[in-house]
N, C-alpha and C positions, 0 to 999 in steps of 0.2 A: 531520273531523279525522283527520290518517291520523295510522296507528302509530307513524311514528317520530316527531310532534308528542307521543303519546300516551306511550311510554315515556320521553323524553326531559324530560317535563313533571313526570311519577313521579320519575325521578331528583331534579331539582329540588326538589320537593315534599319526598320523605325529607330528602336533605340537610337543606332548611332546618328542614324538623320538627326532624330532633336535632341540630342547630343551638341551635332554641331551648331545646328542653329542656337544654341543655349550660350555655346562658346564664341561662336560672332557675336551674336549682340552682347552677349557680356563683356567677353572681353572690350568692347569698342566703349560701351558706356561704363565702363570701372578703366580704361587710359582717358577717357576725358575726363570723368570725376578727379581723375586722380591728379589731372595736369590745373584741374582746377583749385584743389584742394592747395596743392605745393606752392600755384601762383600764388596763390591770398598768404598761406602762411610767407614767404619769400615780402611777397610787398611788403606785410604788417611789420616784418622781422626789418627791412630797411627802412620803413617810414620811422619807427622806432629807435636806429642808429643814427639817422639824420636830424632829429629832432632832438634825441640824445647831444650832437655837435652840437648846433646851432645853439642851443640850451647851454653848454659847456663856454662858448668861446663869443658867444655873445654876437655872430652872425656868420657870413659862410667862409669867415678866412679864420684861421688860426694854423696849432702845430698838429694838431690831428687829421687835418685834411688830408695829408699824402697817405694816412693807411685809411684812409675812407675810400680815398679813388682806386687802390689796391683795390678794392671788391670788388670795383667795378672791372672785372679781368675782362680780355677778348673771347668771344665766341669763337671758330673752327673759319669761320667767314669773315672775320676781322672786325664784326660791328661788337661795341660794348655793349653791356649787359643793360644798363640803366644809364640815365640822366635827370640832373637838375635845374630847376628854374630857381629863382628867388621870387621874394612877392611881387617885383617888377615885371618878371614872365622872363626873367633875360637867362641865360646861363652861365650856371658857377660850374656844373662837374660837366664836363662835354662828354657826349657819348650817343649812340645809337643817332650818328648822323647828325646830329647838333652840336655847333663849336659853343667853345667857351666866350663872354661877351656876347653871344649875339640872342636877338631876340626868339623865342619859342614860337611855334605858329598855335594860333589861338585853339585850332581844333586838338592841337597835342597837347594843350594846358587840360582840355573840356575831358581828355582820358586818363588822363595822369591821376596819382593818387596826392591830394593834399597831405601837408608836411603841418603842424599847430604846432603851437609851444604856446603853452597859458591861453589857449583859446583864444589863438590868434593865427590866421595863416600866417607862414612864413619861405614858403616854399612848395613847390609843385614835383613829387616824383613821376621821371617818365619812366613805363614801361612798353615801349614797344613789342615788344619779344614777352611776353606772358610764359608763365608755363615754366616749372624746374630744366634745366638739362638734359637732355634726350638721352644720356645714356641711365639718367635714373630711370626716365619713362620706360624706357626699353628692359630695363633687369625691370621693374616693376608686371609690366605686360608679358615678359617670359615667365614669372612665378606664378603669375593667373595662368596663363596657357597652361604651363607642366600641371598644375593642380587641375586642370581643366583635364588635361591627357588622364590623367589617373583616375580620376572621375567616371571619365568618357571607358575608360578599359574596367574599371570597376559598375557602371552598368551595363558595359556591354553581356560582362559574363556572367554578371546575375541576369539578363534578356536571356543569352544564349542558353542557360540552365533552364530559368522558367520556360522558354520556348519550346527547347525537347522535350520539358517535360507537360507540357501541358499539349503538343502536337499529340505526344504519345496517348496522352489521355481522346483526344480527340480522333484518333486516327485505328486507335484497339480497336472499337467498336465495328469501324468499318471494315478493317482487316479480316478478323473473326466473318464478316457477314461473306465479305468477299470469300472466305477460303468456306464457309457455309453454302455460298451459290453453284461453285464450282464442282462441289460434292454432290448438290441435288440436280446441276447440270447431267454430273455423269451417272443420275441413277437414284442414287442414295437422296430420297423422301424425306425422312427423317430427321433432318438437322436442324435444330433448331439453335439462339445465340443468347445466351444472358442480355437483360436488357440492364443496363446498371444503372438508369439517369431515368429523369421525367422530361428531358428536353425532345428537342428535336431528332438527336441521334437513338435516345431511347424510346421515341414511337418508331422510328424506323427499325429498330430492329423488333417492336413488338410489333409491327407490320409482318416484318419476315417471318417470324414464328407462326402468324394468322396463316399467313402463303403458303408454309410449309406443310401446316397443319390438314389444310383444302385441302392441295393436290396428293396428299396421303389420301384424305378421304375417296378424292375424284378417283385416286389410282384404285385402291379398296372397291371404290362401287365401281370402275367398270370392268377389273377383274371380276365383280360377283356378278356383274350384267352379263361377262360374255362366257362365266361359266350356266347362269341363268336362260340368255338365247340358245346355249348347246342343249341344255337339257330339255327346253321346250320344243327343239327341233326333233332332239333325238328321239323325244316321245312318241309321237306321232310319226314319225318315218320307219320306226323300231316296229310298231302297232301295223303299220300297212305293209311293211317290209315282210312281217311275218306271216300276216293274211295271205299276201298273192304270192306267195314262197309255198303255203299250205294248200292253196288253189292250183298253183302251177303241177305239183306234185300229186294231187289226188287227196291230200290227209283230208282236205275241209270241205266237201260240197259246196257247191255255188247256192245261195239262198239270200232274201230280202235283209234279212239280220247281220250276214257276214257284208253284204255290199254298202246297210247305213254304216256300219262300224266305217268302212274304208271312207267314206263322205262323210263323216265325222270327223274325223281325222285329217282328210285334206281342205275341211273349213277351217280346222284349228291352226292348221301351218299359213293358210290365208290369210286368216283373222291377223295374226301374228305378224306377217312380213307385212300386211296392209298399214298394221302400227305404226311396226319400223321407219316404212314409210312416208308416214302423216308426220314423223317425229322429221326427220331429216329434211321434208319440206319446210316445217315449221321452222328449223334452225337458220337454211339456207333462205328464208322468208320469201321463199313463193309458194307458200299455202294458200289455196283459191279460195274466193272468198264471197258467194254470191247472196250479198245483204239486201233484205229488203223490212220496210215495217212490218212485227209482227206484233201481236196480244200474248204478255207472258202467259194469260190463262193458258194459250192451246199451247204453248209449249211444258205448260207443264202438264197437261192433261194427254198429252200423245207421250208421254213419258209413263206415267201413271198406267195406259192402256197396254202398253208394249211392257211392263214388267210383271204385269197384275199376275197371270199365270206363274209366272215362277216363282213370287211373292204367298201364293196359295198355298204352293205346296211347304212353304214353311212355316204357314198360319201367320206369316207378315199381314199388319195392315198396311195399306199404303193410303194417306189423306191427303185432302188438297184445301190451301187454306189462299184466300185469293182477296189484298184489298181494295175495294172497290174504285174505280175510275182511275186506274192505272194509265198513264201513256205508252203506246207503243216501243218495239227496241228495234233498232235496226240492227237486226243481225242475219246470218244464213239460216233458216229452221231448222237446215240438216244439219250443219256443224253444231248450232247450238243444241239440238235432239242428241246429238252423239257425247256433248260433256254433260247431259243430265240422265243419257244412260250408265257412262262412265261412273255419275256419283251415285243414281241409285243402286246399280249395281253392284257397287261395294258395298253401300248400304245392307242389302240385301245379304250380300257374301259375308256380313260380320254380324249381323243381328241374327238373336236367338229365334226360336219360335216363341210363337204371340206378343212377338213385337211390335212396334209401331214406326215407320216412315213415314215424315211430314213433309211434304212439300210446298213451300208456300211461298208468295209474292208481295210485295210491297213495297211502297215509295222511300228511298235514301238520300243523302245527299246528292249523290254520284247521279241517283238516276233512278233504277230501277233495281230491287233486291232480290234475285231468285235464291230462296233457300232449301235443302235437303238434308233433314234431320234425321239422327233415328238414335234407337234406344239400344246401342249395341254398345262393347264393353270399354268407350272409350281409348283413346289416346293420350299418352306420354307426351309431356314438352318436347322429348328428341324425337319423337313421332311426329309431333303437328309440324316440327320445324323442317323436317325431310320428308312428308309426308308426297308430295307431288313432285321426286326425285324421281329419274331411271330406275325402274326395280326395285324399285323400294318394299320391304315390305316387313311391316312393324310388327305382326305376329310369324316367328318362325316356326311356331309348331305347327302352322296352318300353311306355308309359305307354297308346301308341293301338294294339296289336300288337289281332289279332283277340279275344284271351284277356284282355286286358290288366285286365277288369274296370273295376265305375265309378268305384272310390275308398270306396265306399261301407263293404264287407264287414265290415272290423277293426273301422268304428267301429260298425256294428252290433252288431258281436259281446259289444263293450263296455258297449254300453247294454242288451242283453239281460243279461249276468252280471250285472252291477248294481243289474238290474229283478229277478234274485232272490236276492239277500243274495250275491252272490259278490264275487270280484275278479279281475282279469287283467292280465297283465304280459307283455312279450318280451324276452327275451334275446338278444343276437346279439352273434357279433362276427365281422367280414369274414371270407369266408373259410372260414368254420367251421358254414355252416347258419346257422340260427333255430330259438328254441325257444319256443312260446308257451305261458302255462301259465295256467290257470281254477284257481281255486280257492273251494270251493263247502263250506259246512257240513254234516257228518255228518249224518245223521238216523240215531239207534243203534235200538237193541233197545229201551231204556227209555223213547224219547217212542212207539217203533208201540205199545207196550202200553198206551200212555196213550192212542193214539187208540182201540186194539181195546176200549178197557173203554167209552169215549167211544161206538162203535159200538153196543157191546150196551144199553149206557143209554138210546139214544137207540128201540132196539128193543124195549125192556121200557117207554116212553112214558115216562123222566126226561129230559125233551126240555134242561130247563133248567141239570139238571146239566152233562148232557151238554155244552152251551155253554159253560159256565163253564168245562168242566176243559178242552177244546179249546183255550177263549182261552189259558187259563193256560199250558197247553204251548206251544202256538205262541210266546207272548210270550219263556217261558225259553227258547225253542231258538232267539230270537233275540237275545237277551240275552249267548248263551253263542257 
C-alpha cells in the first residue's frame, strides 16, 4: 500500500471517527432535550385543559369529564398516560396505577404538576411516564440520525478529497527524491529534485541536492586524483624506464649525471607512495603519533633552516617572528616539521622572487598559533575552501610545472594537525598572499610538573601512581 493510499485512508478514518463520536453524543443529547422539551410542552398543554374544566364546571364532576378522561388513552402496556388528585390529594381521573376515590401517595403529589384556577390550587397533575410517545421520539432520533448520515458522507468525501490531495502534495516531494536516489544509486550523479516548500520536506530535499552536489565533486576529484597519481607515476617510471632501456642498449654511457637522474626519480615515486600512504593511515586513524613537549620556536626555526637553500635560489625571504614566553606544544617534531614543510613549501612553490615568507608564533585562544605567510598571488574563496582537498590544485597553469607538486601536501598537513589535537585554516584573498595558520594546545608549566612528579614516581618504583596521574593530565589537557 503506498503512502498516499495510506495517509489519505487516515484522513478518512479520523473524519469518520469524529464523525461518529459527534452523532453519539449528539444524537443522545438532542432525544433527551427533545423528550424534555415535548414533556413540559404535554404537561403545560394538560395542566391548561384541566384547569380549563375545573374553571368551566365549577369542580372535577361535570359533562365534559368523559372527553377529558379520553386523553387520557392507554399506553402499549396498559398504564394510562396521566392522573388526577383534587386539592384533597384523593383521585378524580384514575390512571397510571391510581384508582379513582383513593388517596395519592404524598411523594406522587411532591412530582406532579399543580392544577390553579384564580391562584388557587385545585388539583395535582400526575405524570408518571414524562416524555411524548416513543414513536415521535423515535421518527424524531431517526431524522437526526439520517441528517447525521449525510453529514457524516458529506465530510467524509470532502476528508477523502482533501486527503489525496494534500497526501499527494506531501508525498511528490518524496517520490521525486526516491526515484532521484535510485538514479544516483545506479550511477547518474547528477540529480538533483525541486525544493518547493520551506518546511521540513523542502530541507530535505535541499539536503539531497547538497548530497548530490559532493559526490559529483568527490567523483570529479577522484577521477582527477587518479588521472593525477597515473601521471605522477608515469613520469617518473617513463624517465627511468627510458634511462636503463638506453643503458641496457649501449645509447647512454653509464656516468654520475645519468645515475642522479635515475635516483631522482626513484625518490620522486617514494616521495609520492610515502604520501599516499601517510593519507590512508591518517583515514584508517592509525597514524603514529610520538608527542612530546616542544618550543614553537625550534619548530619553526628547523623549518626555516631546511628550506633556506631553496628559498635562495628564488631571492625568497624566509623570517621568523616569535612571541615571547610561549608554552610549550605537545606534539611529534617530525610530523609537525613535516606540515610546516608542507606549508612552506607551497609557500615557496607560489611566491615570486623577492618575496617574503613569514613564519611566526603566538599565543591564541586555542593554545598556540603557528603561522606561514607569504606574498604570493593569493587565493580564491573556492581555493581557500578546497584548498587542503586530494589534489587539489588552484593554479592549473602551474598544476604539471617541474615544482608543481602532487596535490597531496595541504591535505597531509591537515591530517597530521588533526592527528594531534590541532586545527588548520587558510586565509587568502587574491592578490594579497596566503596565510595558513596551525593551531595547536599549549602544554604550560603546570601539566610538565605533573609529568616531572609523574617521572620521579615512577623512579622511586610508584609505577601505578604514576600512570594514574599521567592519564589524568593528559586526559585534562585534552579536555581543555
Amino acid at each position: 500500500m503506498s503512502l498516499t493510499v495510506k495517509l489519505t485512508l487516515a484522513f478518512l478514518l479520523v473524519s469518520l471517527a469524529g464523525i461518529a463520536l459527534v452523532a453519539l453524543f449528539a444524537g443522545a443529547v438532542a432525544a433527551r432535550e427533545f423528550d424534555s422539551f415535548v414533556a413540559a410542552q404535554n404537561e403545560e398543554l394538560l395542566v391548561n385543559q384541566l384547569a380549563a374544566f375545573y374553571e368551566e364546571n365549577g369542580g372535577w364532576r361535570g359533562r365534559s369529564l368523559p372527553p377529558l378522561q379520553q386523553l387520557n388513552q392507554r399506553r402499549p402496556d396498559g398504564a394510562r398516560l396521566f392522573a388526577v388528585a383534587d386539592e384533597r390529594g384523593v383521585t378524580v381521573i384514575p390512571g397510571v396505577g391510581l384508582r379513582a376515590g383513593r388517596a395519592v401517595p404524598p411523594d406522587a403529589l411532591k412530582r406532579g404538576a399543580p392544577i390553579e384556577v384564580n391562584g388557587r390550587q385545585v388539583g395535582t397533575l400526575i405524570l408518571p411516564f414524562p416524555g411524548p410517545p416513543r414513536l415521535i421520539v423515535n421518527e424524531v432520533s431517526r431524522r437526526i440520525n439520517r441528517a447525521l448520515f449525510f453529514a457524516a458522507l458529506g465530510a467524509g468525501s470532502v476528508a477523502l478529497l482533501l486527503g489525496f490531495i494534500l497526501s499527494r502534495t506531501l508525498t511528490r516531494p518524496l517520490q521525486e527524491i526516491t526515484a532521484a536516489t535510485q538514479k544516483v544509486a545506479a550511477g547518474d550523479l547528477s540529480q538533483e529534485v525541486p525544493v518547493r516548500s520551506d518546511d521540513e520536506l523542502g530541507q530535505l530535499a535541499a539536503s539531497f541536492n547538497r548530497m548530490s552536489r559532493q559526490l559529483t565533486q568527490s567523483r570529479d576529484m577522484r577521477r582527477q586524483m587518479t588521472a593525477d597519481i597515473a601521471h605522477d607515476l608515469r613520469t617518473p617510471l617513463s624517465l627511468i624506464l627510458g634511462h636503463t632501456e638506453a643503458l641496457r642498449d649501449g645509447v647512454l654511457p653509464p656516468s654520475q649525471e645519468t645515475f642522479d637522474v635515475l635516483h631522482d626519480e626513484a625518490k620522486r615515486l617514494d616521495r609520492l607512495v610515502t604520501d599516499l600512504r601517510t593519507l590512508s593511515l591518517a583515514d584508517a586513524g592509525e597514524l603514529s603519533v610520538a608527542a612530546r613537549p616542544v618550543a614553537p620556536q625550534l619548530l619553526l626555526e628547523r623549518a626555516i633552516v631546511t628550506h633556506t637553500p631553496r628559498a635562495e635560489k628564488k631571492r625568497i625571504a624566509l623570517t621568523l617572528e616569535v612571541e615571547p614566553d610561549l608554552p610549550e606544544v605537545l606534539v611529534d617534531p617530525d610530523r609537525m616539521g613535516q606540515v610546516l614543510d608542507n606549508l612552506v613549501e607551497n609557500g615557496i612553490r607560489y611566491t615570486p622572487e623577492n618575496g617574503r615568507i613569514t613564519l611566526s608564533a603566538s599565543r591564541s585562544e586555542y593554545g598556540v598559533r603557528l603561522q606561514v605567510q607569504d606574498t604570493g598571488p593569493g587565493l580564491s574563496p573556492e581555493e581557500v575552501e578546497h584548498v587542503f582537498d586530494r589534489f587539489y590544485r588552484g593554479d592549473k597553469s602551474r598544476q604539471r610545472q617541474e615544482d608543481g607538486g602532487s596535490g597531496l601536501g595541504l591535505a597531509i598537513a591537515r591530517s597530521l594537525v588533526l592527528a594531534q589535537n590541532g586545527r588548520i585554516r587558510a586565509e587568502s584573498q587574491l592578490g594579497e598572499g596566503a596565510t595558513f595558520i596551525v593551531e595547536l594546545p599549549g602544554w604550560t608549566e603546570s601539566w610538565q610538573s605533573r609529568i616531572r612528579e609523574a617521572e620521579a614516581d615512577i623512579q622511586a618504583g610508584r609505577v601505578k601512581r604514576a600512570t594514574e596521574q599521567t592519564i589524568d593530565t593528559i586526559l585534562e589537557w585534552l579536555d581543555e
